[in-house]
PLY file of the C-alpha trace (Angstrom):
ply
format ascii 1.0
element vertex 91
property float x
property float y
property float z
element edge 90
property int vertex1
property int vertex2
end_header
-46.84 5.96 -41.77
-45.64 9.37 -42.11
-45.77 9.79 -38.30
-43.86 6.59 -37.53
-40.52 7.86 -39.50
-39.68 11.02 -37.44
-40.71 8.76 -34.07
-38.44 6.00 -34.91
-35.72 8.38 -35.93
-36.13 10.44 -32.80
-35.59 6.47 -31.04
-32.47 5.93 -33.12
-30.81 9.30 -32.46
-31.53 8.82 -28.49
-30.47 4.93 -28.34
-27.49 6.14 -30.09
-26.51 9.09 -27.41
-26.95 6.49 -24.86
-25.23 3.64 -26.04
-22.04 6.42 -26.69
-22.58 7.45 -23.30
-22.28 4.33 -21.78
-19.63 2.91 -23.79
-17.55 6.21 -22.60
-18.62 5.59 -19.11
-17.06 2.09 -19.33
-13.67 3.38 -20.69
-13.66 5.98 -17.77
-14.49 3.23 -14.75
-11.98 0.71 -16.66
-9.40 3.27 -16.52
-10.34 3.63 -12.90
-10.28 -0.17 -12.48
-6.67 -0.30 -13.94
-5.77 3.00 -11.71
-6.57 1.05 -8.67
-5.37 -2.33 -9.72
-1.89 -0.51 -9.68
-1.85 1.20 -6.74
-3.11 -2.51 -4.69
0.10 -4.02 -6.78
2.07 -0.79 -5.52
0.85 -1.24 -2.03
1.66 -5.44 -1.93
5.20 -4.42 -2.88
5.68 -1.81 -0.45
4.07 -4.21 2.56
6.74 -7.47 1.15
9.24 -4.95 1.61
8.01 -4.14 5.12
7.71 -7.25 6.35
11.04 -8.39 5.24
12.81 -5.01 6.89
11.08 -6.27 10.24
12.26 -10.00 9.64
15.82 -8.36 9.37
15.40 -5.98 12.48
13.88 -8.69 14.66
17.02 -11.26 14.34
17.85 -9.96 18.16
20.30 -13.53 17.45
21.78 -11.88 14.61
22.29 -8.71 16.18
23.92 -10.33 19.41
25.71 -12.49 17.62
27.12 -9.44 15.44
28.22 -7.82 18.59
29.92 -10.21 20.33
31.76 -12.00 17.02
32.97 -8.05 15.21
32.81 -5.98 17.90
34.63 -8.42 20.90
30.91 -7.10 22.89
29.28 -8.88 26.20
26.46 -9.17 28.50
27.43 -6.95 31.51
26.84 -8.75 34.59
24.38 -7.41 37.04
27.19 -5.72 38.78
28.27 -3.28 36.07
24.62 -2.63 35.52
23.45 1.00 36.62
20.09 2.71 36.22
20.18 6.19 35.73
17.56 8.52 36.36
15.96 10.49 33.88
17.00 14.15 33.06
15.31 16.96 35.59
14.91 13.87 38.38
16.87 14.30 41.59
18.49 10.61 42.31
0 1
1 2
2 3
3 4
4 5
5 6
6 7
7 8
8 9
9 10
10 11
11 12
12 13
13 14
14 15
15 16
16 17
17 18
18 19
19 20
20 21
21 22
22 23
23 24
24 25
25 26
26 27
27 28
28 29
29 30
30 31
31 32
32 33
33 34
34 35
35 36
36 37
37 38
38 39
39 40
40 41
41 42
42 43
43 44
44 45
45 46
46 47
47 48
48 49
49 50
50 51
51 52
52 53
53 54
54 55
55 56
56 57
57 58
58 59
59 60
60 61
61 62
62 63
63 64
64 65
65 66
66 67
67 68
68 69
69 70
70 71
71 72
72 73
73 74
74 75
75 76
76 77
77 78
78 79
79 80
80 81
81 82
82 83
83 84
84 85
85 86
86 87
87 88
88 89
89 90
């Protein structure tokens, strides 16, 4: 009986060191968790915003429409159209 005390003590003490250790593991991964959780929310915002700048910049309509209505602007006809070569080229 004597034996048994120091044996089931020795149990104790090392089912208590792990059962800290893991609950302080599972605070560190659910601050991880949380840490990564933010940065997806983070990241959702940021595409949203992305995807309604390229809505904006792909109304070629709204654009056109912009141009010819404030600016008094027109389609040149094919005419007035000239191609220039690039810098360094000899025409």
């Amino acid at each position: 009986m004597n034996r048994i005390v120091p044996v089931l003590a020795g149990v104790v003490m090392i089912s208590a060191i792990l059962a800290v250790t893991a609950r302080h593991k599972a605070r560190v991964l659910f601050q991880e968790l949380r840490s990564e959780q933010k940065q997806s929310r983070d990241i959702e915002v940021e595409w949203e915003r992305l995807l309604l700048e390229q809505a904006s910049w792909g109304k070629l309509d709204k654009i056109e429409a912009a141009a010819q209505g404030h600016l008094q602007m027109s389609m040149p006809s094919a005419g007035q159209i000239r191609v220039l070569p690039p810098p360094g080229v000899a025409p």
